[in-house]
PyMOL Python script that loads the backbone (N, CA, C, O; Angstrom):
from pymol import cmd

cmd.read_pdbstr("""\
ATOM      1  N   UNK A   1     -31.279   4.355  18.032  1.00  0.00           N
ATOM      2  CA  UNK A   1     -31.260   3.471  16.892  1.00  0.00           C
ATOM      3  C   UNK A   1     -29.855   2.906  16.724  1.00  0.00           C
ATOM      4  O   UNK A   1     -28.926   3.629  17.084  1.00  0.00           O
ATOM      5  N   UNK A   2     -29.586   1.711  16.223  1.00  0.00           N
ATOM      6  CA  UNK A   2     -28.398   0.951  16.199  1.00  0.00           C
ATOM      7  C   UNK A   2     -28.021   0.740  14.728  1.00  0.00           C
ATOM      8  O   UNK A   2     -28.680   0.196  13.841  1.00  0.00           O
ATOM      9  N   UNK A   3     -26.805   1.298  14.680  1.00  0.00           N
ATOM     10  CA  UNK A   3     -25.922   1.531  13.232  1.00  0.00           C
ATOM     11  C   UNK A   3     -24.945   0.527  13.619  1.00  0.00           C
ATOM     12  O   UNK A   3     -24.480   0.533  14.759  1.00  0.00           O
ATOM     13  N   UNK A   4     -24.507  -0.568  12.513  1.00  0.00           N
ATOM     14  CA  UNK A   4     -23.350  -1.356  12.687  1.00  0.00           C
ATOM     15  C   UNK A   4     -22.368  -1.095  11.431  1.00  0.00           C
ATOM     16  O   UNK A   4     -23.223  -0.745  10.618  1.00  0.00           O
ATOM     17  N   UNK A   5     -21.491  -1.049  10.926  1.00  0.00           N
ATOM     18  CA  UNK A   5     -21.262  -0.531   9.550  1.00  0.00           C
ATOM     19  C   UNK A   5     -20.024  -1.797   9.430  1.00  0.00           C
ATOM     20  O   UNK A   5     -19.016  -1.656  10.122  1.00  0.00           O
ATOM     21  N   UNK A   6     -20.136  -2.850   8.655  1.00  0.00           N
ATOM     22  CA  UNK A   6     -19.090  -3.939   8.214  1.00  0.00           C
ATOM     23  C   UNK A   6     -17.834  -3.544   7.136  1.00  0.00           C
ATOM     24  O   UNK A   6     -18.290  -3.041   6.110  1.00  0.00           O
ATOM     25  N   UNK A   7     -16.725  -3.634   7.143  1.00  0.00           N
ATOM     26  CA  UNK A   7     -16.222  -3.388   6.433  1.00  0.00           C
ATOM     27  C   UNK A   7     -15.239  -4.012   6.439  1.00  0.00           C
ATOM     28  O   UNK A   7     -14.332  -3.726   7.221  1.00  0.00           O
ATOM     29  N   UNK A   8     -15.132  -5.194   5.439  1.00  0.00           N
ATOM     30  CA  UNK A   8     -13.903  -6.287   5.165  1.00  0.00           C
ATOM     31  C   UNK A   8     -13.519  -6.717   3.414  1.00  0.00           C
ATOM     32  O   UNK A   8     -14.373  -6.623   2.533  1.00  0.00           O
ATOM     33  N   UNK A   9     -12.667  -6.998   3.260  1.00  0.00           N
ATOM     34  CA  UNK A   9     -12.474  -7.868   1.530  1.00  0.00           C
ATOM     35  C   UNK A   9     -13.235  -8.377   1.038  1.00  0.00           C
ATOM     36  O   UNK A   9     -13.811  -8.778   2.050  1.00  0.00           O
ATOM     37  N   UNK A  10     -14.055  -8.918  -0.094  1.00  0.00           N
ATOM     38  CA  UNK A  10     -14.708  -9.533  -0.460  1.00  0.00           C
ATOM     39  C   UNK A  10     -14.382 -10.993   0.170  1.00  0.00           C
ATOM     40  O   UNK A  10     -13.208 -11.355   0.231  1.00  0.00           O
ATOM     41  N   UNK A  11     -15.407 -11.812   0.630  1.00  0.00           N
ATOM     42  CA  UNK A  11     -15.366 -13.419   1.234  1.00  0.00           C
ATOM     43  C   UNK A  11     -14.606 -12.920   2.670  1.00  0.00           C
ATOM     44  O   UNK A  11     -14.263 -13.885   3.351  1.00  0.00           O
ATOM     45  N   UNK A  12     -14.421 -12.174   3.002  1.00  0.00           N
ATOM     46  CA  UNK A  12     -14.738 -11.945   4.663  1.00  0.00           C
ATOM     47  C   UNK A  12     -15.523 -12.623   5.412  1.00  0.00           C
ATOM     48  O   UNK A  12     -15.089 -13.236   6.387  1.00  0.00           O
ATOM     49  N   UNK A  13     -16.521 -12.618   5.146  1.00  0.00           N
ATOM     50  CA  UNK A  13     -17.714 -12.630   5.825  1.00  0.00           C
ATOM     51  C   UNK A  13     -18.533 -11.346   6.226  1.00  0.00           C
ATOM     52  O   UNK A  13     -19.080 -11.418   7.326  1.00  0.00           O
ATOM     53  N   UNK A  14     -18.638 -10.636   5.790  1.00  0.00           N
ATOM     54  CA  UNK A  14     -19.425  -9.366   5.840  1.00  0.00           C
ATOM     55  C   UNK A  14     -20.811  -9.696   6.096  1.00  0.00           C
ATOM     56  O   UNK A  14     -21.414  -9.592   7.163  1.00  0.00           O
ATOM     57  N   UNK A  15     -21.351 -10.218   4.683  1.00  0.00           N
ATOM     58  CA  UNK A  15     -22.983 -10.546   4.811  1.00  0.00           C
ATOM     59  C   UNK A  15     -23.279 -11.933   5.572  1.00  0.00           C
ATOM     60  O   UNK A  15     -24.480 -12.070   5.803  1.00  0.00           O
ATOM     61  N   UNK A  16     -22.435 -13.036   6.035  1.00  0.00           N
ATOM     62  CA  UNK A  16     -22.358 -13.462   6.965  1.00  0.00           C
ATOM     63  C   UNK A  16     -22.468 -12.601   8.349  1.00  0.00           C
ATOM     64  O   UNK A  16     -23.604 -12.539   8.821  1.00  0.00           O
ATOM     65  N   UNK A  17     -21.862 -12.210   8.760  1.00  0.00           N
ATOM     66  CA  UNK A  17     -21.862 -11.248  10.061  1.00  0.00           C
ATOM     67  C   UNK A  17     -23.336 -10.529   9.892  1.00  0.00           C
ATOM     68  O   UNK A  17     -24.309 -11.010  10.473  1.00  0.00           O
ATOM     69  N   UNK A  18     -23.456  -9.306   9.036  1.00  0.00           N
ATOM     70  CA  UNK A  18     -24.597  -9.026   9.055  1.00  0.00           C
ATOM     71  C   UNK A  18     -26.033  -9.489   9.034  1.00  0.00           C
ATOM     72  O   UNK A  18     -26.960  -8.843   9.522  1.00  0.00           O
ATOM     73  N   UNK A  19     -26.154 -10.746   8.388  1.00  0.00           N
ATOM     74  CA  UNK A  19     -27.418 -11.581   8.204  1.00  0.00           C
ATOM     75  C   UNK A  19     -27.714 -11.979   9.768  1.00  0.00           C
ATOM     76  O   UNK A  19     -28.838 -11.939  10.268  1.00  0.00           O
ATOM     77  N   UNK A  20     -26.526 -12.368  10.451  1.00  0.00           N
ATOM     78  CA  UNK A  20     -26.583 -12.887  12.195  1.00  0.00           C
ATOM     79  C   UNK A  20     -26.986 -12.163  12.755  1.00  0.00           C
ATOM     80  O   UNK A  20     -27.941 -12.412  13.490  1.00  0.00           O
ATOM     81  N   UNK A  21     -26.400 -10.833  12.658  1.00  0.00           N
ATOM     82  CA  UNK A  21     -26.307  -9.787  13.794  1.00  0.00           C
ATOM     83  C   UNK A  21     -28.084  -9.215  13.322  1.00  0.00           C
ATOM     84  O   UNK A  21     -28.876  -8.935  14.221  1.00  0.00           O
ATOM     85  N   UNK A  22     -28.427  -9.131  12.060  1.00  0.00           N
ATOM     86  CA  UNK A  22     -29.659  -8.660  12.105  1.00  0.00           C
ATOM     87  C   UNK A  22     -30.785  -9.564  12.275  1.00  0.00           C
ATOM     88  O   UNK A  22     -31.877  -9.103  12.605  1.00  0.00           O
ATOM     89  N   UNK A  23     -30.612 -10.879  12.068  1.00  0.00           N
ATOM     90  CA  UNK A  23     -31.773 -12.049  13.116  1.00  0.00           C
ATOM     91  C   UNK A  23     -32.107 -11.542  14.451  1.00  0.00           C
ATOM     92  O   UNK A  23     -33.189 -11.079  14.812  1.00  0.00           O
ATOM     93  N   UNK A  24     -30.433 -11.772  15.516  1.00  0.00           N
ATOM     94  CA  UNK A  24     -30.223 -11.171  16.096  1.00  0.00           C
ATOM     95  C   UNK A  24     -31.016 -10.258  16.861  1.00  0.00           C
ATOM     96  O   UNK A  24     -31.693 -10.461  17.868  1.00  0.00           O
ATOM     97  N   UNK A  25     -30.849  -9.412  16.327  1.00  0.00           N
ATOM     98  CA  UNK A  25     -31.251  -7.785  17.531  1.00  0.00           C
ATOM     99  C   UNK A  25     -32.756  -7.001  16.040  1.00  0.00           C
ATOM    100  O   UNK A  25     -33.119  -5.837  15.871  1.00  0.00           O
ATOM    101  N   UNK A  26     -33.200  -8.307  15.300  1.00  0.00           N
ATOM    102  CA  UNK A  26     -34.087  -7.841  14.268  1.00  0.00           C
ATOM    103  C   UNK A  26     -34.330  -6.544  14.137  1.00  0.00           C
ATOM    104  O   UNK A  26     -35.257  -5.816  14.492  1.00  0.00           O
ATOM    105  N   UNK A  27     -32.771  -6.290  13.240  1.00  0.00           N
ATOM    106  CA  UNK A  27     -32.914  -5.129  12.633  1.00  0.00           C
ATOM    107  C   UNK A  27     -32.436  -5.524  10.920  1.00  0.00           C
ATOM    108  O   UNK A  27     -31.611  -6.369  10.575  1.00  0.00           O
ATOM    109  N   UNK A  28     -33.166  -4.706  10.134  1.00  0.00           N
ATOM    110  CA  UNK A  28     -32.887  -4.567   8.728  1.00  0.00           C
ATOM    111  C   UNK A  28     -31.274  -4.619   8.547  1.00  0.00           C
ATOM    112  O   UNK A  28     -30.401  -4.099   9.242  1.00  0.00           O
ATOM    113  N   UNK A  29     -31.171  -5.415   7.389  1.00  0.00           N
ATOM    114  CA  UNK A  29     -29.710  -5.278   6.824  1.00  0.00           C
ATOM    115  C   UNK A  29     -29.372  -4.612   5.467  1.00  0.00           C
ATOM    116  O   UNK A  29     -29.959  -4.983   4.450  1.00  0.00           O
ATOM    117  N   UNK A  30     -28.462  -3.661   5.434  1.00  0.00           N
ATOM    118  CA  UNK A  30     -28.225  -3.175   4.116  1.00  0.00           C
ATOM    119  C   UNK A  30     -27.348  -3.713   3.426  1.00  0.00           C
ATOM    120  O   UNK A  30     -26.297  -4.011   3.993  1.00  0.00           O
ATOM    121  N   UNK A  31     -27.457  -3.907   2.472  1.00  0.00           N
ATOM    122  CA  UNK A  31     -26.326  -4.088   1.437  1.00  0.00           C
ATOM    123  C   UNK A  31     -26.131  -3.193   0.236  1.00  0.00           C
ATOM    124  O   UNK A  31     -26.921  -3.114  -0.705  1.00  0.00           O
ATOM    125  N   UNK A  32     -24.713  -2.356   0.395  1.00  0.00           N
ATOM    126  CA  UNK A  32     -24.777  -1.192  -0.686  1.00  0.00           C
ATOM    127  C   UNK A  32     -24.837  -2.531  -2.130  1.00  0.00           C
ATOM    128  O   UNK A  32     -25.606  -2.311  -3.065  1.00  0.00           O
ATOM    129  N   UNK A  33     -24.042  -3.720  -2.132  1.00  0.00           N
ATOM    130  CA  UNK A  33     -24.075  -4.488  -3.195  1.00  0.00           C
ATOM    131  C   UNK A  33     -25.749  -4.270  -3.518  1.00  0.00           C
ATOM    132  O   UNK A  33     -25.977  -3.467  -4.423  1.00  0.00           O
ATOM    133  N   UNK A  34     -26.823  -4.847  -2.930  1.00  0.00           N
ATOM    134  CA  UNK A  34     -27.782  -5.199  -3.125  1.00  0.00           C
ATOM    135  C   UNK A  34     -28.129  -4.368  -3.566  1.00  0.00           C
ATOM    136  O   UNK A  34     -28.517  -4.281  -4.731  1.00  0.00           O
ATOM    137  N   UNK A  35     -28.079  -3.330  -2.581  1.00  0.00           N
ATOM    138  CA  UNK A  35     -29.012  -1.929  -3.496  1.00  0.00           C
ATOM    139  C   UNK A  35     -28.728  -2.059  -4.975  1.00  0.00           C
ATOM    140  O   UNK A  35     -29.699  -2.369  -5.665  1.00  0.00           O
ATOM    141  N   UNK A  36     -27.696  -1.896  -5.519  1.00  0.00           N
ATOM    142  CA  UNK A  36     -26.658  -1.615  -6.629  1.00  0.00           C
ATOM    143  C   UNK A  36     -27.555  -2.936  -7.683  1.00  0.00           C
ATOM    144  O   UNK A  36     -28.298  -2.582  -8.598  1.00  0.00           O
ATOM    145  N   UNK A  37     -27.399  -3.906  -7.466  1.00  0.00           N
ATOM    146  CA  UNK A  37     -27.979  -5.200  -8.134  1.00  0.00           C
ATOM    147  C   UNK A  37     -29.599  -4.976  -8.366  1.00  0.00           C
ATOM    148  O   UNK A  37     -30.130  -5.282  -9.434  1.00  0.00           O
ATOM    149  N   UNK A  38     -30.287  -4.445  -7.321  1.00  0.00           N
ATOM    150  CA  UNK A  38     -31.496  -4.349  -7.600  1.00  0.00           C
ATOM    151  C   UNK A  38     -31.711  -3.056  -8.255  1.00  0.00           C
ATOM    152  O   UNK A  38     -32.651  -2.934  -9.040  1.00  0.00           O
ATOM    153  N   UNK A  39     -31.135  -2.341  -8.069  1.00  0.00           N
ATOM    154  CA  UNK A  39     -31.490  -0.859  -8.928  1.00  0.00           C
ATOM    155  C   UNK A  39     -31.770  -1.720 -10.419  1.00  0.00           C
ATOM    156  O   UNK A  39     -32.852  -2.178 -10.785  1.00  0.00           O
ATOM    157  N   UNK A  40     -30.497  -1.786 -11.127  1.00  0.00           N
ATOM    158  CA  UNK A  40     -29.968  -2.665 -11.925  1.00  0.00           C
ATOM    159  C   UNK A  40     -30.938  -3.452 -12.608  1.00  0.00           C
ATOM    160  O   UNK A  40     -31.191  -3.415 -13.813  1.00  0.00           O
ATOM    161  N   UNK A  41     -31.409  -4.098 -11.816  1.00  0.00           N
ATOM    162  CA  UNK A  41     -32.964  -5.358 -12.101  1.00  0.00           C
ATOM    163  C   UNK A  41     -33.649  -4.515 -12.216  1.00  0.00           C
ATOM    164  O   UNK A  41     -33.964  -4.437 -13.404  1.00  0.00           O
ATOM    165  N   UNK A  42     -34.314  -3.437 -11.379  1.00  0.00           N
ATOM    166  CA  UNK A  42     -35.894  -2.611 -11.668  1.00  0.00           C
ATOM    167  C   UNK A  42     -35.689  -1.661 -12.779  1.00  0.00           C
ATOM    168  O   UNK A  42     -36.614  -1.098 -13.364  1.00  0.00           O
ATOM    169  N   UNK A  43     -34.231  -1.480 -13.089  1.00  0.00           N
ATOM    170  CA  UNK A  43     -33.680  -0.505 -14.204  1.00  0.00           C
ATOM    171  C   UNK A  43     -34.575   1.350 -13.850  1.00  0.00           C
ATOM    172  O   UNK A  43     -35.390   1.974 -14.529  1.00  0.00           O
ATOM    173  N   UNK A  44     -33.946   1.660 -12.583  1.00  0.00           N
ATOM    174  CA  UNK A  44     -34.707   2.835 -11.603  1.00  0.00           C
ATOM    175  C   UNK A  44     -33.183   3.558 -12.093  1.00  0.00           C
ATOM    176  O   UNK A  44     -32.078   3.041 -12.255  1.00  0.00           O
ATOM    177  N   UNK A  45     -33.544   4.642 -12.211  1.00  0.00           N
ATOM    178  CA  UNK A  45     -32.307   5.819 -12.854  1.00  0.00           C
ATOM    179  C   UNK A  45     -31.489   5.727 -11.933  1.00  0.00           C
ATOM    180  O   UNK A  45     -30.976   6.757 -12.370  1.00  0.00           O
ATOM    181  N   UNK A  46     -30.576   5.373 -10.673  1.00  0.00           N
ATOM    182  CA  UNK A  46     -29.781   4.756 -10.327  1.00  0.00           C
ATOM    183  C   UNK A  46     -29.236   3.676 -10.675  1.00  0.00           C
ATOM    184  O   UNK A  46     -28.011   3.676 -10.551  1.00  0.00           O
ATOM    185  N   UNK A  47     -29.916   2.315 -11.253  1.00  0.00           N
ATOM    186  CA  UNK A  47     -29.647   1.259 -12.318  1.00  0.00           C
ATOM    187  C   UNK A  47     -28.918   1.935 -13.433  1.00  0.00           C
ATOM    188  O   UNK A  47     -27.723   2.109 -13.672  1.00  0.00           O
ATOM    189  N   UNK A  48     -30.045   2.263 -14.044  1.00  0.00           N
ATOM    190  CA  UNK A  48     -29.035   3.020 -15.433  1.00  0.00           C
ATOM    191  C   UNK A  48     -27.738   3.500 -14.727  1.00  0.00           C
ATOM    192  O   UNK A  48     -26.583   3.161 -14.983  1.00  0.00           O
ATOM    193  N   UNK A  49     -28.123   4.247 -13.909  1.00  0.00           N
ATOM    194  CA  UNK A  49     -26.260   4.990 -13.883  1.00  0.00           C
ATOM    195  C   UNK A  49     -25.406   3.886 -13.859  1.00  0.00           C
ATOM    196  O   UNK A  49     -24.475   3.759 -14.654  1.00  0.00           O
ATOM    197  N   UNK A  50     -25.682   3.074 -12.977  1.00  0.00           N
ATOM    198  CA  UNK A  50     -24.262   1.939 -12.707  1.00  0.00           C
ATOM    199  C   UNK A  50     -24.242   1.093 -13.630  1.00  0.00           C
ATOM    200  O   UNK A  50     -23.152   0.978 -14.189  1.00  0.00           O
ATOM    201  N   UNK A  51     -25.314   0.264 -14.100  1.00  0.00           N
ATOM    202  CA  UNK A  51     -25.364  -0.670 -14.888  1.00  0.00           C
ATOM    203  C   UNK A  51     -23.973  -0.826 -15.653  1.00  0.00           C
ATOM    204  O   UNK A  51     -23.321  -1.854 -15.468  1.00  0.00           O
ATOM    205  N   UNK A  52     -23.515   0.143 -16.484  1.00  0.00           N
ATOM    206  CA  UNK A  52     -22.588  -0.212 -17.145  1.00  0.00           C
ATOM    207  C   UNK A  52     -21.006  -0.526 -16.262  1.00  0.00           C
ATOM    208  O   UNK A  52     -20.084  -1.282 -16.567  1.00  0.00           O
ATOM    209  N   UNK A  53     -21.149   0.259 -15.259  1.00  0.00           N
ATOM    210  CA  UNK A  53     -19.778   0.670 -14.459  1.00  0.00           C
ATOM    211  C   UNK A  53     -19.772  -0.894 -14.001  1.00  0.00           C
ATOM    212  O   UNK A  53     -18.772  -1.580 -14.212  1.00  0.00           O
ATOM    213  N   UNK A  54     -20.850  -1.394 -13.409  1.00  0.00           N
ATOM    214  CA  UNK A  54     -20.591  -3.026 -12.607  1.00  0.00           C
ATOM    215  C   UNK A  54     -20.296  -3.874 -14.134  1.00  0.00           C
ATOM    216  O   UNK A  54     -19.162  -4.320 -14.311  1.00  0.00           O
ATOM    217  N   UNK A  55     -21.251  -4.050 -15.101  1.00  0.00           N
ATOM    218  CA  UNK A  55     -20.575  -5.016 -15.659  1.00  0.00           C
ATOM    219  C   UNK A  55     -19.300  -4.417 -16.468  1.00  0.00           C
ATOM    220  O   UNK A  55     -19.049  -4.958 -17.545  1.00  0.00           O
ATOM    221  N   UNK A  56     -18.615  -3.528 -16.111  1.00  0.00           N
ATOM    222  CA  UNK A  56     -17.468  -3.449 -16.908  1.00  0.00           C
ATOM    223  C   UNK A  56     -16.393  -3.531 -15.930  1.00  0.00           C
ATOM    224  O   UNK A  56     -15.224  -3.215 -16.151  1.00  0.00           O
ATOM    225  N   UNK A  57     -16.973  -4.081 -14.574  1.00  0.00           N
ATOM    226  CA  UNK A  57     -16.218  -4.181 -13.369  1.00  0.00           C
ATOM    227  C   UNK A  57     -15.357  -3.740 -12.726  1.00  0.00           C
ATOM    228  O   UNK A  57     -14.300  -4.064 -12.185  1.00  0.00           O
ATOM    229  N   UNK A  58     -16.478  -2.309 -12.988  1.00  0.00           N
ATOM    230  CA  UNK A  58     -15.419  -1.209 -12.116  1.00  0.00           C
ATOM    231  C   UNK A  58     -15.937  -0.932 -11.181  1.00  0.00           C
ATOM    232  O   UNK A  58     -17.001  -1.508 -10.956  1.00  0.00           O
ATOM    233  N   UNK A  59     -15.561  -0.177 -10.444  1.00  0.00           N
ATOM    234  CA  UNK A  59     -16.273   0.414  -8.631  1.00  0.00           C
ATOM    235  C   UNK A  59     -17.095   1.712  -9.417  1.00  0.00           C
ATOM    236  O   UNK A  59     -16.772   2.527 -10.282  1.00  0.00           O
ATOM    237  N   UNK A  60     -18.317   1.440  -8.635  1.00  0.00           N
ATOM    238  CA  UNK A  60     -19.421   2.844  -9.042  1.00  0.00           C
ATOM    239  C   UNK A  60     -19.246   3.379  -7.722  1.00  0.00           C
ATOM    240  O   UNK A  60     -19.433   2.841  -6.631  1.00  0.00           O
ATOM    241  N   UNK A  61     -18.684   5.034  -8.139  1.00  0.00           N
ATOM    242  CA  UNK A  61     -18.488   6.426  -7.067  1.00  0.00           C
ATOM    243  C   UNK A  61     -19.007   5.911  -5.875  1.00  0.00           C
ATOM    244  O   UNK A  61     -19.939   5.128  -5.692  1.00  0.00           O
ATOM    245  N   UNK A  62     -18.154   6.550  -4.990  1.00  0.00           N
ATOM    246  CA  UNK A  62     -18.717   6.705  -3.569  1.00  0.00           C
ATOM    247  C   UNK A  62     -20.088   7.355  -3.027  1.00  0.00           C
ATOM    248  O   UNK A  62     -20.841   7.177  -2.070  1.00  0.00           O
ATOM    249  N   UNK A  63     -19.995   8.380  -4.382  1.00  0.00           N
ATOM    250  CA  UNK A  63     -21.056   9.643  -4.059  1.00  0.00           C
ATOM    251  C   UNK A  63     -22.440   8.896  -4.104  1.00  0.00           C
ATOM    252  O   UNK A  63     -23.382   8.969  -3.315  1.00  0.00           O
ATOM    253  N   UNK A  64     -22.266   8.038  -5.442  1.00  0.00           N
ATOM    254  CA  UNK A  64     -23.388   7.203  -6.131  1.00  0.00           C
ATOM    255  C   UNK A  64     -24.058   5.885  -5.311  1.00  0.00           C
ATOM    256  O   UNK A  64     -25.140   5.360  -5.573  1.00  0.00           O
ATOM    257  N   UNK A  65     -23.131   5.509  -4.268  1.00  0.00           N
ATOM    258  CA  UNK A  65     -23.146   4.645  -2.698  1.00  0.00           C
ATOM    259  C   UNK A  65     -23.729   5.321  -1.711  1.00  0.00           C
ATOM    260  O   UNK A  65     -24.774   5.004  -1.144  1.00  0.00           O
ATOM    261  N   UNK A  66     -22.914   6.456  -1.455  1.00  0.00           N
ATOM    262  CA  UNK A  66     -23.770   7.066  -0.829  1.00  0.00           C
ATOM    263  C   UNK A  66     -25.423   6.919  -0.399  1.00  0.00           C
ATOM    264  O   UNK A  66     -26.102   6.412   0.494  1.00  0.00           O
ATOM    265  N   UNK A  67     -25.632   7.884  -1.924  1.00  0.00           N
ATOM    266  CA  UNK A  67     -26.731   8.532  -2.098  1.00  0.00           C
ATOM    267  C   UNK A  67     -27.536   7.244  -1.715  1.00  0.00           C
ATOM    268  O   UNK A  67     -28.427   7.202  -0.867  1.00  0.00           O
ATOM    269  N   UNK A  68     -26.995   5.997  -2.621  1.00  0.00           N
ATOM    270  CA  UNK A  68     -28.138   4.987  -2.648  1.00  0.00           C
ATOM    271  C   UNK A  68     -28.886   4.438  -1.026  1.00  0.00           C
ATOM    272  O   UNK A  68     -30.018   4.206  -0.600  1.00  0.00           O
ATOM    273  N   UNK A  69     -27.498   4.418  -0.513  1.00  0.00           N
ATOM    274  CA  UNK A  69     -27.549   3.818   1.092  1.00  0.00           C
ATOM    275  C   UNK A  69     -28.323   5.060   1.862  1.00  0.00           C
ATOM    276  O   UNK A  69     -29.391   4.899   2.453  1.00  0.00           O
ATOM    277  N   UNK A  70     -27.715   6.165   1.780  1.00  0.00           N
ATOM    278  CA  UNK A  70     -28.780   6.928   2.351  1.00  0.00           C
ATOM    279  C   UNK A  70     -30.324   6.744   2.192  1.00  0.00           C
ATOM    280  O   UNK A  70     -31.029   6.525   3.177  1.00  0.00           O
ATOM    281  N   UNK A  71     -30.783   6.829   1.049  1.00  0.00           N
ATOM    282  CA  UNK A  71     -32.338   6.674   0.482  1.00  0.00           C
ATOM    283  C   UNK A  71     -32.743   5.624   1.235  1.00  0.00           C
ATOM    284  O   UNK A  71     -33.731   5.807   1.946  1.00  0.00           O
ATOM    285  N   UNK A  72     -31.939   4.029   1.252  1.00  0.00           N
ATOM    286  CA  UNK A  72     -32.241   2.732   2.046  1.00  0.00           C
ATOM    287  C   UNK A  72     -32.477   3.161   3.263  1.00  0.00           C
ATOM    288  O   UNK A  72     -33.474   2.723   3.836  1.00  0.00           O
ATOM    289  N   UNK A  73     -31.691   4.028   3.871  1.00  0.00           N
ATOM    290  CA  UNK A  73     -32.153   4.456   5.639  1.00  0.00           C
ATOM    291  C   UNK A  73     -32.926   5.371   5.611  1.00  0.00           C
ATOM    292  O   UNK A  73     -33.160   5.812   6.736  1.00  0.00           O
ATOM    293  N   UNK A  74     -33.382   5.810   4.895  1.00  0.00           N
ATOM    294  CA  UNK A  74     -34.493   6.565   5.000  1.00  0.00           C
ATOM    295  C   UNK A  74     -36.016   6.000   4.885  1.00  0.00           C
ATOM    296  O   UNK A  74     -36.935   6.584   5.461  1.00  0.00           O
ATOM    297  N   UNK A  75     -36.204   4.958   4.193  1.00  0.00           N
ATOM    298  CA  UNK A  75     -37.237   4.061   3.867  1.00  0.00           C
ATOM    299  C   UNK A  75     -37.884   3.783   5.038  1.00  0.00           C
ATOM    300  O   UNK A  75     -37.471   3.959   6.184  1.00  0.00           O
ATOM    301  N   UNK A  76     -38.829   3.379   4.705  1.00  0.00           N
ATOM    302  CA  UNK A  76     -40.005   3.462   5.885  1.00  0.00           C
ATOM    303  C   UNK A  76     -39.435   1.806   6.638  1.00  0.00           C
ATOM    304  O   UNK A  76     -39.639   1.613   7.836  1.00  0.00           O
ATOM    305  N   UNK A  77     -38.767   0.780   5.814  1.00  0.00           N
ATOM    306  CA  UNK A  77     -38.111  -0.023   6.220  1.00  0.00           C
ATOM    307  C   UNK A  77     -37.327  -0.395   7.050  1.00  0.00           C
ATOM    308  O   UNK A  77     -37.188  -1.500   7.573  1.00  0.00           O
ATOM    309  N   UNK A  78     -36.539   0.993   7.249  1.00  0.00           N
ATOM    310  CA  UNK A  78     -35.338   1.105   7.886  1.00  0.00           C
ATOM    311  C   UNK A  78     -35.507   2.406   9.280  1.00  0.00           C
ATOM    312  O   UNK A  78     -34.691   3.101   9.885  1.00  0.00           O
ATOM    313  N   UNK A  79     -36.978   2.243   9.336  1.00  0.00           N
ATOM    314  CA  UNK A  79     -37.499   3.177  10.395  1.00  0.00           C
ATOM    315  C   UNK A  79     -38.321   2.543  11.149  1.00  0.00           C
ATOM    316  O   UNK A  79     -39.313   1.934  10.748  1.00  0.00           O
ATOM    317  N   UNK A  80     -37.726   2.714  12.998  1.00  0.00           N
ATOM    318  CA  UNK A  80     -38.563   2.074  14.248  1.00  0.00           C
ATOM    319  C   UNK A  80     -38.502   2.608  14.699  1.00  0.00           C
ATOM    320  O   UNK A  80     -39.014   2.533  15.816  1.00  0.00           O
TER     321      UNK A  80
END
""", "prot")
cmd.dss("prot")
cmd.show_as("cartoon", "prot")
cmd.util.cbc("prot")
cmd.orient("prot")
């Protein structure tokens, strides 16, 4: 299985790169942002946790990234 892991400044091009590379070799793309935004929208007890931390525009824990990104690779989505 193929792990790519992006890591640049905001306006890098990160989700540029990734959107290509996963047309590409059609594999799923993660975005810890996304996760984070959609928790947020479905308001799923990961939402609640951050909700306040993003709009008060702070960085939500690593641990709390983690966890989320893990769960995303675990999804039946992110399994071939």
């Amino acid at each position: 299985m193929m792990r790519i892991v992006l890591l640049g400044a905001p306006g890098s091009g990160k989700g540029t790169q990734a959107r290509l590379m996963a047309e590409k070799y059609r594999v799923p793309q993660i975005s810890s942002g996304e996760i984070l935004r959609r928790a947020v929208a479905e308001k799923t007890e990961l939402g609640r946790k951050v909700e306040s931390i993003m709009k008060g525009g702070d960085l939500v824990s690593d641990d709390l990234v983690i966890d989320a990104v893990t769960d995303q690779l675990r999804s039946s989505e992110c399994k071939r």
